[in-house]
C-alpha positions in Angstrom: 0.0 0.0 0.0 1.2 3.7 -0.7 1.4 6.2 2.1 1.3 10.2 1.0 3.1 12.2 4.2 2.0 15.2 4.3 4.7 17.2 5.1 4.4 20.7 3.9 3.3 22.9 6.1 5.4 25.9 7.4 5.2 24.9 11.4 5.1 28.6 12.3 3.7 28.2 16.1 7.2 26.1 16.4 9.2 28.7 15.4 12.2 29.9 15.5 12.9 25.6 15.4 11.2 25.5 12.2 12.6 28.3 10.6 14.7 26.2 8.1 13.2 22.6 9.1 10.4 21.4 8.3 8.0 20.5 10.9 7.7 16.7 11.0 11.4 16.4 10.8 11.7 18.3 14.2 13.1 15.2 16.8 11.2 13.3 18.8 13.6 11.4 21.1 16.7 12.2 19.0 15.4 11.1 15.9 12.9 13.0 13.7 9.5 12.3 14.1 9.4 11.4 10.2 11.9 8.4 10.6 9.8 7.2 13.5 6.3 7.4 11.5 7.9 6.3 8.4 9.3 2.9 10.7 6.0 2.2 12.3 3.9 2.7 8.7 6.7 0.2 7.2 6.2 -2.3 10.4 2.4 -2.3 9.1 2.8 -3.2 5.7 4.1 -0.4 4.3 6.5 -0.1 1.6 5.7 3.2 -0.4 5.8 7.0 0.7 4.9 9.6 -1.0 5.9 13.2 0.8 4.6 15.8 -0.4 6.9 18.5 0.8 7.1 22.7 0.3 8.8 24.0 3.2 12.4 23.4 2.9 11.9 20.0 1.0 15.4 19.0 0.4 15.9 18.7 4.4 13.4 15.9 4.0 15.6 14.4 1.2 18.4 14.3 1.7 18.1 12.6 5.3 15.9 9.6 3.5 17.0 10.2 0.0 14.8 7.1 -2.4 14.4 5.4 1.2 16.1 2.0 0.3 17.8 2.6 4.1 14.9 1.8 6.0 14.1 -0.5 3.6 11.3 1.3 1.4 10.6 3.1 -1.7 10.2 7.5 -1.0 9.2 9.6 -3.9 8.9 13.2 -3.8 5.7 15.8 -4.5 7.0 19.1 -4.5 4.4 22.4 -4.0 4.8 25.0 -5.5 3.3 27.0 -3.0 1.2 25.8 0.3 -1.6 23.9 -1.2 -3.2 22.8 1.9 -4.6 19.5 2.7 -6.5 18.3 0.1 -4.7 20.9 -2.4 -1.3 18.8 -1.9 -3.6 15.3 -2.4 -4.6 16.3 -5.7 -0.8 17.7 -6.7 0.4 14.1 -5.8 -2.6 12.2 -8.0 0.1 11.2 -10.4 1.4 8.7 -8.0 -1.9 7.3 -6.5 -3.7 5.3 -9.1 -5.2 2.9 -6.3 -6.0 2.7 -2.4 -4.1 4.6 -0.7 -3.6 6.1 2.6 -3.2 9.9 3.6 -1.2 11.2 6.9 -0.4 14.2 8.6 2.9 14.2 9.1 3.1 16.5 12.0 0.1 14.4 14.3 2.1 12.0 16.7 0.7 9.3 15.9 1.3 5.3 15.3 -1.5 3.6 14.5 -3.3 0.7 14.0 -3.9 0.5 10.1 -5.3 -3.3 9.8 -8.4 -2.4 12.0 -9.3 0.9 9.6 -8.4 -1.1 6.5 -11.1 -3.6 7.5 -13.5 -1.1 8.5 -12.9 0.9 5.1 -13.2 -2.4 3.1 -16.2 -3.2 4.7 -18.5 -0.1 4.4 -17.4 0.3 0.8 -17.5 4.4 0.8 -14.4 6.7 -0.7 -13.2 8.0 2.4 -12.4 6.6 6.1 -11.5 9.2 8.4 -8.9 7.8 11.5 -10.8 9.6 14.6 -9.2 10.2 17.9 -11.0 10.9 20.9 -10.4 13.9 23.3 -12.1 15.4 26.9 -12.7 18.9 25.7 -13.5 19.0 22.0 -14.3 22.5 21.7 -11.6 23.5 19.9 -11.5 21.2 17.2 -14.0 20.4 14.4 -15.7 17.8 15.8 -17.7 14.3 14.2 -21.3 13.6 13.7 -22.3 10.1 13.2 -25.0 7.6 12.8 -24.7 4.0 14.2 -23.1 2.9 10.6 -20.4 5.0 11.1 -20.9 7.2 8.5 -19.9 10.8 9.0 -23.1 13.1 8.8 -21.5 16.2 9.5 -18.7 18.3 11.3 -19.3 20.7 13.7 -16.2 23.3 13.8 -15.7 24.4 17.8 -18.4 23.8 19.1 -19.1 24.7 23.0 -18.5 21.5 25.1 -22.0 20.9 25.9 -23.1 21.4 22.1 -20.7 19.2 20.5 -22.1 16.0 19.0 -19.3 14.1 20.2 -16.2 14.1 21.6 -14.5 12.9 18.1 -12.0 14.4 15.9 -10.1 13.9 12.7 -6.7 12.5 13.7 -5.4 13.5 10.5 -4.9 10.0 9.1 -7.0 9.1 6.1 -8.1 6.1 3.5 -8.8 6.8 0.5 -10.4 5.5 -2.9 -9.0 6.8 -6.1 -12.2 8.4 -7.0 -11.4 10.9 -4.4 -9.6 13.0 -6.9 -12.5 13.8 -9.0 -13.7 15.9 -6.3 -10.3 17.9 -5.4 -9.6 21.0 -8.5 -6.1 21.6 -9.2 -3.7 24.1 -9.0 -5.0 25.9 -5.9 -5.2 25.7 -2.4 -7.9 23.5 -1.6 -8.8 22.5 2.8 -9.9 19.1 3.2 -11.5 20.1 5.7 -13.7 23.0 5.0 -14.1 22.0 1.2 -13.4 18.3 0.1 -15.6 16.5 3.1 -18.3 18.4 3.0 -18.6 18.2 -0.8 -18.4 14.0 -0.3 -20.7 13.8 2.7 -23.3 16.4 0.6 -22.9 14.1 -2.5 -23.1 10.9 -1.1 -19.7 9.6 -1.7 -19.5 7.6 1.4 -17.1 9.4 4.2 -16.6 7.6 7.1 -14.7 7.6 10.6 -13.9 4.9 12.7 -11.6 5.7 16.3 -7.9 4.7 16.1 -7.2 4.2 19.7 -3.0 5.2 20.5 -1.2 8.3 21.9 -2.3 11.6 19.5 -0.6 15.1 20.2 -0.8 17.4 17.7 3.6 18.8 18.7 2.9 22.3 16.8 3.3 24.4 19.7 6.6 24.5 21.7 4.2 23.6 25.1 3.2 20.6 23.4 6.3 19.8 21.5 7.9 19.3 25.3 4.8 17.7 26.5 5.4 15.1 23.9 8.6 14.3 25.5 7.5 13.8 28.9 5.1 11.7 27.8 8.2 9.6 26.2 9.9 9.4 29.1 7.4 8.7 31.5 6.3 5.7 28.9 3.2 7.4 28.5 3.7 7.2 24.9 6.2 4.1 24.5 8.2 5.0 21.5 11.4 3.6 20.9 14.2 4.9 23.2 17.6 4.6 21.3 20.4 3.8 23.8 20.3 1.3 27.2 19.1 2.5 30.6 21.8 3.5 32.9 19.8 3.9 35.9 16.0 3.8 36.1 14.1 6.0 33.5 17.4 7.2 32.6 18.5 6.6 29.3 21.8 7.0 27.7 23.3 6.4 24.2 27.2 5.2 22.7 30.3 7.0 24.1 28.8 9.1 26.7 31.7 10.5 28.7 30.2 11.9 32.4 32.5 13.8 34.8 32.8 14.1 38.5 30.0 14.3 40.9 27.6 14.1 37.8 23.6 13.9 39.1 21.2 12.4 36.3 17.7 13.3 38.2 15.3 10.8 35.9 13.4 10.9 33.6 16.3 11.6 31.1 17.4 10.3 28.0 20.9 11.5 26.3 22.1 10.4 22.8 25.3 9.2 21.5 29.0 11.3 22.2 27.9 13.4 25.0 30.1 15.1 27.4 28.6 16.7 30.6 31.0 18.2 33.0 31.6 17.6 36.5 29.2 18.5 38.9 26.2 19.1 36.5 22.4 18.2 37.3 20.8 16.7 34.6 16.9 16.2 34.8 14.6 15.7 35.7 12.7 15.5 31.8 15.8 16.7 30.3 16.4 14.9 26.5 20.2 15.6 25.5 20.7 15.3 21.4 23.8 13.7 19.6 26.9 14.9 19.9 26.1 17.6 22.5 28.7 19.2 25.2 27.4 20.4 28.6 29.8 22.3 30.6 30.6 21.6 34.3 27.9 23.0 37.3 25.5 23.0 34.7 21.6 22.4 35.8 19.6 20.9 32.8 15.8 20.1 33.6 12.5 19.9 31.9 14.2 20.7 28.5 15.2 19.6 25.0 18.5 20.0 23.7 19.0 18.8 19.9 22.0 17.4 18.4 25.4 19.2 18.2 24.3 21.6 21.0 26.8 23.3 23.6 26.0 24.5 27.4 29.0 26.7 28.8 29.6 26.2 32.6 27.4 27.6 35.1 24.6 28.2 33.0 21.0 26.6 34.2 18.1 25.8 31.2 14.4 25.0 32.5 11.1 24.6 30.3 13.7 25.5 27.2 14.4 23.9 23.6 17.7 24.4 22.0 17.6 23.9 18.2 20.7 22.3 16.1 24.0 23.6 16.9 22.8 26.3 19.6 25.5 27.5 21.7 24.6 28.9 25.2 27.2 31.1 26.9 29.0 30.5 30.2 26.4 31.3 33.2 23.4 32.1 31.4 19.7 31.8 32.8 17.2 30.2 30.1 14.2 29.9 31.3 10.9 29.4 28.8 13.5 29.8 26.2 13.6 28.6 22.5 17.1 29.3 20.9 17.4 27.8 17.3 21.0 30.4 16.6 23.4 31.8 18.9 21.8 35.0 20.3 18.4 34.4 19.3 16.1 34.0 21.5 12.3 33.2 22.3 10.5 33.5 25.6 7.8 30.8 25.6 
């Protein structure tokens, strides 16, 4: 079966991190979140991507390239501007002459595709629409059904007591060919706001069925940390890269610790660290590849990604640093986001 990432959107809630990185490929764990999708989809059967890409597409190819490393086949839909959901879905038709599936590739997600594929097999409509379930679906546009199944309507924010449900696109779709017919080309088209309404109003059979799992939608920096905790506390059980060193503490190859080091778990570092003596690490404190932390450093309830350096004496809390930040010697970040040296962002 073919998979179409959607990976083009411009993640602007995550920036300065996204500012020359797509969203998706931001880290989750030390790897990008695109590796770790891309891995799961491939453990359930498969074996064909399609990303469609616009913001800063070659960072997506050149760390997969034609995808013959994780042991799949990756082509590439360029936009030539941001087509939006359903927009990008219709640029991509040239690859997608049968069933194929549809994800968001910024949702943290894994799921369950044999359950949905049996479901969509079995009504016999276009469209199945993965649904996750939250508490307060008021901000969301949120599912009517009827016992069937079948999606009657969405209801865009509705108040708490109003909504219909507590159900919501999780951003993971099945879809007949057929589909396309109902997308025009060459503009921006929401699947959302245009393409599902247009197939529930027609008839063409949309329908939602709950894929239970973890969901976060990571596009804000509270919820791109929140994600992490939730890694570490094995909330969300994603692979962890590396052997545990001491309860809930991770650590990768060739990590070099100095004197009088405290790792405070949860806390997971990557391979070729140095910390220096006397430094707190943690607690939920995720240390990238290749990073250097100084010596009386205190390191807690923060992301640092790969290549990162921490002068002495400096403390981070509630902060993300992106690729290759450099903090100076005895710095305070607090509810920081630093993606260059000098720049940054109180959160």
């Amino acid at each position: 079966m073919k998979a179409l990432l959607l990976a083009g959107g411009l993640g602007t809630r995550l920036r300065p991190l996204t500012e020359n990185l797509p969203k998706p490929m931001a880290p989750i764990a030390n790897r990008p979140w695109l590796e770790h999708l891309i891995i799961h989809l491939r453990e359930q059967g498969v074996d064909q991507f399609i990303m469609a890409a616009h913001h800063y597409p070659d960072v997506i190819r050149r760390h997969f390239g034609d995808g013959r490393r994780w042991g799949v086949k990756i082509e590439y839909s360029l936009e030539p501007f941001p087509m939006g959901t359903a927009g990008a879905i219709k640029n991509a038709e040239r690859f997608l002459d049968e069933r194929f599936l549809v994800v968001n590739a910024d949702i943290v997600h894994l799921p369950q595709l044999v359950p949905l594929l049996d479901f969509h097999r079995q009504h016999g409509g276009i469209a199945t629409i993965a649904l996750t379930e939250v508490e307060d679906p008021s901000s969301y546009g949120v599912v009517e059904q009827d016992d069937s199944g079948r999606i009657l309507r969405f209801v865009e924010k509705p108040r708490r007591e109003e909504a219909p449900s507590n159900r919501i696109n999780a951003g993971l779709y099945i879809f007949e060919p057929e589909v396309m017919r109902y997308i025009p080309a060459q503009r921006e088209v929401s699947i959302e706001r245009e393409t599902f309404p247009r197939l529930i109003e027609e008839g063409a059979g949309v329908y939602g069925m709950v894929s239970n799992g973890y969901w976060r939608d990571m596009g804000t920096p509270a919820r791109y940390r929140q994600v992490h905790w939730d890694v570490l506390n094995r909330r969300f059980p994603l692979l962890m890269h590396g052997r545990q060193i001491q309860p809930d503490v991770w650590a990768g190859e060739d990590v070099e610790f100095g004197a009088g080091v405290l790792l405070v778990p949860p806390v997971l570092i990557g391979n070729k660290v140095k910390v220096g003596d006397q430094t707190v690490i943690g607690p939920y404190a995720v240390i990238g590849d290749n990073c250097y932390i100084g010596a009386h450093v205190h390191c807690s309830n923060s992301i640092l990604w790969d290549r990162s350096v921490v002068r002495d004496n400096s403390r981070l809390s509630n902060s993300i640093f992106g690729y290759r930040t450099v903090a100076p010697a005895g710095e305070v970040f607090n509810n920081s986001i630093i993606n260059q040296p000098g720049e940054v962002m109180r959160a």
